[in-house]
N, C-alpha and C positions, 0 to 999 in steps of 0.2 A: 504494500500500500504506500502512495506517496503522496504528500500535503506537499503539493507546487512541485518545487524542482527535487523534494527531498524524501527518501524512502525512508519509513518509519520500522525499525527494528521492533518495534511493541507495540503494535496498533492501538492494542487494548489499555493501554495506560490513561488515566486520568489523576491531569494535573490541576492543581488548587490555584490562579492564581499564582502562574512562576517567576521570579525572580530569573533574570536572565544572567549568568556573567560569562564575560565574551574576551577572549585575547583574539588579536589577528596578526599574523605572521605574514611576510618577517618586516612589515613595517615598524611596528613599536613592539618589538621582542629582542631585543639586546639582550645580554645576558641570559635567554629564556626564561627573563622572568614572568610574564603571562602565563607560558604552555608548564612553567615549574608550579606557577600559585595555583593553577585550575589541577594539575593533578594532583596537587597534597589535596585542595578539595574534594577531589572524587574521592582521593582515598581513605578523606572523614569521615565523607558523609554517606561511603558506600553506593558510588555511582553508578549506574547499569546502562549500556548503550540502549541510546535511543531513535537517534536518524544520523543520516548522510546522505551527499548528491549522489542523488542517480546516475549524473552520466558526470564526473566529474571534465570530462575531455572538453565538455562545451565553453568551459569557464577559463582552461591552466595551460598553459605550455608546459609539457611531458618533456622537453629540452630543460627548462628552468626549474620546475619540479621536479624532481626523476623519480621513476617509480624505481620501488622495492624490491628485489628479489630477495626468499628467505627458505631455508632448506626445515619442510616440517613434515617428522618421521618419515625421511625420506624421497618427500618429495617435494618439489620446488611450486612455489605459492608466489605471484606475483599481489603485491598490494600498490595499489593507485594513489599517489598525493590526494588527498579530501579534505574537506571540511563537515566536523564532524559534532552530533550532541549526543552527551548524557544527561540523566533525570536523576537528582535524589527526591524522595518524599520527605515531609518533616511533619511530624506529628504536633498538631497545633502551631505548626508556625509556616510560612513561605515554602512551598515546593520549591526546589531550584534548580534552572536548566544551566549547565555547563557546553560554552559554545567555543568550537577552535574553527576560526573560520580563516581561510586563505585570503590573502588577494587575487582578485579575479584579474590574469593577462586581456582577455576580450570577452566583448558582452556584458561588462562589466554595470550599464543600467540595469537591466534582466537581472543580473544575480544581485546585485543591492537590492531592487522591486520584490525579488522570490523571496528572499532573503526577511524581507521586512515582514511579508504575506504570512509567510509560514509563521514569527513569532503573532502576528498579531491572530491569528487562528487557533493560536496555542491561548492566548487571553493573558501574554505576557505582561506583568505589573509595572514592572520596572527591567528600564536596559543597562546593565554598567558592566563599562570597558576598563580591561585593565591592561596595562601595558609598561614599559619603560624605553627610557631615551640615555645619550648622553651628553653629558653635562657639565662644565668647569666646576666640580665640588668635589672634595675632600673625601677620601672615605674613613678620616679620622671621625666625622661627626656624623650625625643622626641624618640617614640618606636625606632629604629633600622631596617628597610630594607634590605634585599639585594633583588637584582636581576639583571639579564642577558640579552642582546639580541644579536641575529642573527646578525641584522641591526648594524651598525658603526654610525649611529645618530640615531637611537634609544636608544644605549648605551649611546648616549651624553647624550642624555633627561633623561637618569635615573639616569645621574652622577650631572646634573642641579636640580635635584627632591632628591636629598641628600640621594642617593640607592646606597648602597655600592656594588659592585662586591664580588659573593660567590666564596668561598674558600674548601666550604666543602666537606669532603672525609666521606662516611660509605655507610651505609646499606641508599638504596632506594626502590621504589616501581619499577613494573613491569612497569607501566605505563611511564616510562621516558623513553623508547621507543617510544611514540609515538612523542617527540621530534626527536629523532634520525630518525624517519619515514620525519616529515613535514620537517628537514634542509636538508636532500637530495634531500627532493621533492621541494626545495627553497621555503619554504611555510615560510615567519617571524617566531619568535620564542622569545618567552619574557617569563620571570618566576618573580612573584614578590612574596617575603617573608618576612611577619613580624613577631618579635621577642618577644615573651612574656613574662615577666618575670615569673620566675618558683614557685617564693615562694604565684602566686596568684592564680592559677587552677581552676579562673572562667570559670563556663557553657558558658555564651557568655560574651565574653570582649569584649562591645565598643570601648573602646580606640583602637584596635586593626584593627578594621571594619574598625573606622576612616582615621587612617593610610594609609590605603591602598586604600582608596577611597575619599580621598586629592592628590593620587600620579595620578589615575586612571582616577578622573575626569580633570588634564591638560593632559593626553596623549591624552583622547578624545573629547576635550573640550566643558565642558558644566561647568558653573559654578555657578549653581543653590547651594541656601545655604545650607550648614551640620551644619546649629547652632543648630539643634534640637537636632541630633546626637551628637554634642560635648558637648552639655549641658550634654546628658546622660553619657558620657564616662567622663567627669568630676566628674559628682555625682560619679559615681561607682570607680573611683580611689581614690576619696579623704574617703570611706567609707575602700577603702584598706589601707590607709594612719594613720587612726584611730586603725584601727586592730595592723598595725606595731609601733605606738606611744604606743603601751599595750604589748609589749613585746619585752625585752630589748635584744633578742637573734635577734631578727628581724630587732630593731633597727643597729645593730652592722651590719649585714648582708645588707643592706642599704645602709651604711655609704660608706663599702669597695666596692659593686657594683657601687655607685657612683664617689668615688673616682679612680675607671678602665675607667668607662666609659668616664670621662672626660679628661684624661690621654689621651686616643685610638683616642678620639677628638682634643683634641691639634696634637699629630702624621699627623693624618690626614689631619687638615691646612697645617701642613708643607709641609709635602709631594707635599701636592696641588701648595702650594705657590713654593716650589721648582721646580715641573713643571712646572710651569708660568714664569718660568726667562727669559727673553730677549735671544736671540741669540747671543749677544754681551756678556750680563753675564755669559751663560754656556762657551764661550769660553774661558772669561776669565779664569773662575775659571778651566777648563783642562788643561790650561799653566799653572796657580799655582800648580797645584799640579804634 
């Protein structure tokens, strides 16, 4: 059976109201931190496949994509680049669909359009994107975040979760459509990004997973521990840490990301603390000046 372009492994599933979380590769997958944060989620919350494209070829260059060969008992199984969902259920709280969705090479309105159809068919709640970029920051200090929402208290929550509001102007993916698709259709809409430092170009950064699934797990709460994971994302930084202690250009480059970063944090207090002034205060200070 397939809802639009996508065949449903469980026809028979009924979802509550899903929560959608979506990485998309490999435009905001540095580090793989999307395809890392979505599968420690499945493997929370015990995820079960649910769909994929039916005909993936319409969408992918099989040149840029490559498909898979894999020897199983024997014999050889070709698997196709996809884009692909699982389901968990939650008992009194948010179903939630887990979504790895590719960039589409051609026909790329069609697959945004299906794409959007198939969640809103599901009676998707809310969309949120997670992803990472990089960034002139530090990996001495607390990664960097931004992200956005639809919602005016969810904004709060991401401004209480120490998630800066994005600023950024350039080049994006086709797929920020299908935003512009769910805020018309008042579907929620959340994007979270974190910020990697540039001078590390690790395959998968921990620290970065962590980040985003410290912010992830109070939106939806569950507070089951990530001491395993921060164990690892410690090792792996402090192994970056040794590399930049062996080279003094590195070292130097450090110092001054540090010293911005902390600078942009002090601002930041302010800023805050300045909007925090009593109604008595800001009047005040209008008649001074």
């Amino acid at each position: 059976m397939a809802k639009e372009i996508f065949e449903l492994s469980d026809p028979d599933v009924e979802l509550d109201s899903p929560h959608a979380i979506v990485m998309l590769r490999p435009w905001i997958d540095v580090g793989c931190v999307g395809d890392l944060t979505l599968c420690w989620l499945e493997d929370h919350f015990g995820a079960k496949d649910f769909a994929k494209l039916a005909n993936p070829g319409d969408y992918f260059d099989f040149t840029r994509y490559r498909p898979m060969v894999s020897l199983v008992e024997d014999r050889r199984e070709l698997e196709l680049p996809n884009s692909t969902v699982k389901y968990a259920k939650r008992d009194g709280q948010e179903d939630l669909l887990f979504v790895h969705l590719l960039e589409p090479h051609i026909s790329g309105d069609i697959y945004v359009e299906s794409v959007y159809k198939f969640l809103k068919t599901l009676k998707v709640k809310r969309y949120c994107l997670v992803g990472s970029m990089y960034d002139v920051v530090p990996h001495t200090r607390e990664l960097l975040v931004t992200g956005s929402a639809s919602e005016e208290e969810l904004q709060d929550q991401l401004v209480d979760l120490n998630a800066k509001s994005s600023n950024y102007e350039g080049p994006t993916t086709i797929l920020y459509r299908l935003f512009e698709r769910a805020r018309k259709a008042k579907i929620e809409t959340l994007n979270l990004m974190v910020h990697l430092p540039q001078y590390t170009q690790l395959e998968e950064d921990y620290s970065g997973e962590l980040r985003l699934l410290e912010i992830i797990s109070q939106l939806y709460n569950f507070t089951d521990s990530l001491d395993e994971l921060r164990g690892m994302a410690e090792k792996q930084y402090l192994e970056v840490s040794d590399i930049v202690a062996a080279d003094s250009r590195l070292q130097s480059l450090l110092l001054r990301l540090e010293e911005r970063y902390d600078l942009d944090a002090e601002e930041s207090k302010l800023e805050k603390s300045t909007n925090e002034l009593s109604p008595e205060v800001e009047r005040f200070l209008r008649e001074v000046d």
